[in-house]
MARRO-896240 format. One record per residue: x, y, z of N, C-alpha, C in turn; residue in one letter; residue number from 1. Coordinates in Angstrom, 3 decimals, decimal comma, always signed. Layout:
N
> nX_nY_nZ_caX_caY_caZ_cX_cY_cZ_residuo_num
> X_Y_Z_X_Y_Z_X_Y_Z_A_NUM
...
end
This chain:
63
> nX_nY_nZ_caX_caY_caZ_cX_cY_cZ_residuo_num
> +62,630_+8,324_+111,452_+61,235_+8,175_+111,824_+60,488_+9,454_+111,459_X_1
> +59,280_+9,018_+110,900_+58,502_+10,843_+110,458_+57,954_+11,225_+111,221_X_2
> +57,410_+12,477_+111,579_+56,591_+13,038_+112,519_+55,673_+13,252_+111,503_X_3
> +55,300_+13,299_+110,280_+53,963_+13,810_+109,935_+52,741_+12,833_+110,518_X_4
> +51,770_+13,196_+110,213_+50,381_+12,436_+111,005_+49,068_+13,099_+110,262_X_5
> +48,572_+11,739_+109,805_+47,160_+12,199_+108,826_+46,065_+12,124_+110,330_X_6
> +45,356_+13,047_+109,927_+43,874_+13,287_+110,925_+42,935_+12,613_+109,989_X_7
> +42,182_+11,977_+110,066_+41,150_+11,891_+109,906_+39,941_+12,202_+110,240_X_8
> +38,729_+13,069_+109,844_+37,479_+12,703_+110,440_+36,340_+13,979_+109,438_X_9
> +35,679_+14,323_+109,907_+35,133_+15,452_+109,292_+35,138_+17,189_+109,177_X_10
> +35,182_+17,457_+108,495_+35,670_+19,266_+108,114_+34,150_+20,086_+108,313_X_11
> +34,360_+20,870_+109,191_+33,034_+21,783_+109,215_+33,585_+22,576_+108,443_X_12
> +32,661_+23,395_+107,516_+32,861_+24,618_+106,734_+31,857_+25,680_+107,162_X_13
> +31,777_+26,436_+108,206_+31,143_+27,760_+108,386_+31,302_+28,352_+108,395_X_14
> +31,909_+29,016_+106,833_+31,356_+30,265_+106,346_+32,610_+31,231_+106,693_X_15
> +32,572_+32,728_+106,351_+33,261_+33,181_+107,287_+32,337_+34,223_+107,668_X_16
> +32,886_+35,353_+108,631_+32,212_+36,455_+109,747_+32,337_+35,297_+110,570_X_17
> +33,192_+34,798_+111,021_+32,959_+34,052_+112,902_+33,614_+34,882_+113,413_X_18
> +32,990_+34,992_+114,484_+33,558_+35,902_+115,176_+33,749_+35,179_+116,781_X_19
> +34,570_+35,867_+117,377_+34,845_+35,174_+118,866_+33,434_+34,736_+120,077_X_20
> +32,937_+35,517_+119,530_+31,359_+34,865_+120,443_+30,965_+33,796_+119,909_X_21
> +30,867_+33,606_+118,774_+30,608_+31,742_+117,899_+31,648_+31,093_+118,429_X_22
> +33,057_+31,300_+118,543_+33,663_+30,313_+118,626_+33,909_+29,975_+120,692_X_23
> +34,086_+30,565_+121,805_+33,471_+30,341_+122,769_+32,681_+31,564_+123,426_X_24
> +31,276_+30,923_+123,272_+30,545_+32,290_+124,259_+30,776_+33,190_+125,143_X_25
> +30,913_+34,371_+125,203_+31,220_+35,257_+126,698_+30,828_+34,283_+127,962_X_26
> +29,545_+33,412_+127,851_+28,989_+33,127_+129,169_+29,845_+31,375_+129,674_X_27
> +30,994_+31,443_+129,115_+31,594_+30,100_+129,431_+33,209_+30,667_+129,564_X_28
> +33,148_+31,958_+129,291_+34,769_+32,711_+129,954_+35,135_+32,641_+131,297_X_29
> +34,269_+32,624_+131,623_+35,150_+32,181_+133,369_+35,451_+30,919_+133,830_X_30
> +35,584_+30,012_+132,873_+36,669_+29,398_+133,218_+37,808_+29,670_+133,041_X_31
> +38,770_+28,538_+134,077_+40,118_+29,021_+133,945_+41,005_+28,113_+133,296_X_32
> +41,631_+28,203_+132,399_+42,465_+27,091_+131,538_+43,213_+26,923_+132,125_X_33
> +44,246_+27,586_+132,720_+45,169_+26,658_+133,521_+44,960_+25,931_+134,290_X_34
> +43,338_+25,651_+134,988_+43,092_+24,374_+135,711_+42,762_+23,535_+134,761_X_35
> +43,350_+22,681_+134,652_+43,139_+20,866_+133,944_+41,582_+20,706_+133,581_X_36
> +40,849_+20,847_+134,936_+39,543_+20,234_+134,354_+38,578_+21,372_+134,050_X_37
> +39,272_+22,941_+134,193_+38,256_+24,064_+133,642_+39,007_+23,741_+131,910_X_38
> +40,002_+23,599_+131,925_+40,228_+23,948_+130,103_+39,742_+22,836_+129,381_X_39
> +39,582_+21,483_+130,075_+38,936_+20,327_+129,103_+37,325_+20,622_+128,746_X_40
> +36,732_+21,618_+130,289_+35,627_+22,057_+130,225_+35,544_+23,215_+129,091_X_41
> +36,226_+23,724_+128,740_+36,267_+24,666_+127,949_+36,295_+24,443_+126,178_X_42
> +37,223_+23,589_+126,215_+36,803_+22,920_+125,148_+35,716_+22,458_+124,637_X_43
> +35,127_+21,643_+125,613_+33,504_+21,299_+125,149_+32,274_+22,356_+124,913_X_44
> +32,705_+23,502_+124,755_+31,865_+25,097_+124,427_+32,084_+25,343_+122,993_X_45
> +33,598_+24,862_+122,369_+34,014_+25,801_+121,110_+32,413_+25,462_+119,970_X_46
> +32,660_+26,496_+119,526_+31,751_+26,835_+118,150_+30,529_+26,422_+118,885_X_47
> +30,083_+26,764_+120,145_+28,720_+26,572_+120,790_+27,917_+27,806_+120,681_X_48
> +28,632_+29,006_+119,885_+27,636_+29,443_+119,568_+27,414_+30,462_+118,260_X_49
> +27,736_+29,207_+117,617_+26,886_+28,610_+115,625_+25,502_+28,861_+116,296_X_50
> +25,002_+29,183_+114,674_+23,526_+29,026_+114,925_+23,024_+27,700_+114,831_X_51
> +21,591_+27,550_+115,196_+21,798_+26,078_+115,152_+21,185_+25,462_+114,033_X_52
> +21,372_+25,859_+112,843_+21,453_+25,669_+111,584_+22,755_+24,783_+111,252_X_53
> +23,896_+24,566_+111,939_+24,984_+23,770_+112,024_+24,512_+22,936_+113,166_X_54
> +25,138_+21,390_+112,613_+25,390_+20,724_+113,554_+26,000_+20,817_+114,916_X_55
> +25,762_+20,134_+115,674_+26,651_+20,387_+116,719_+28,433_+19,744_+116,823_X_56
> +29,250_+20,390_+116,721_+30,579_+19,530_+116,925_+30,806_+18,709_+117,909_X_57
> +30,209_+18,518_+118,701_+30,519_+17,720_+120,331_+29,151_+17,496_+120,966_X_58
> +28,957_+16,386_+121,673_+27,922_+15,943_+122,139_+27,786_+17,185_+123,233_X_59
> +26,699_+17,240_+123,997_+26,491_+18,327_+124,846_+27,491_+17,934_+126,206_X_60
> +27,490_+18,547_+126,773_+28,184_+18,333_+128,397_+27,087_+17,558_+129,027_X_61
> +27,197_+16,615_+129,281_+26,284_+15,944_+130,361_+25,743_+14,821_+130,058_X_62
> +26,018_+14,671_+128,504_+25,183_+13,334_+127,730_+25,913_+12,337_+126,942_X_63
end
């Protein structure tokens, strides 16, 4: 049986200079990943702060 696995979906390309503040803001660090529902929360931040010249990767929190 194989373990490989195709992803499908779309490729952002931004650039490089990212730096760790583009990819999750200082102001969404206090969450805590080892709680379940702070790290799912956490996830929904990455690359939240692209300029907003990029799309957004994820619908906002709340909508």
């Amino acid at each position: 049986m194989s373990t490989d696995k195709v992803i499908r979906g779309k490729v952002y390309v931004v650039g490089s200079n990212i730096d760790t503040d583009q990819i999750i803001p200082a102001e969404y660090l206090n969450l805590v990943p080892t709680i379940p529902e702070e790290y799912e929360k956490l996830g929904s931040y990455a690359m939240a702060g692209l300029p907003d010249e990029y799309a957004p990767f994820i619908a906002e929190v709340g909508s």
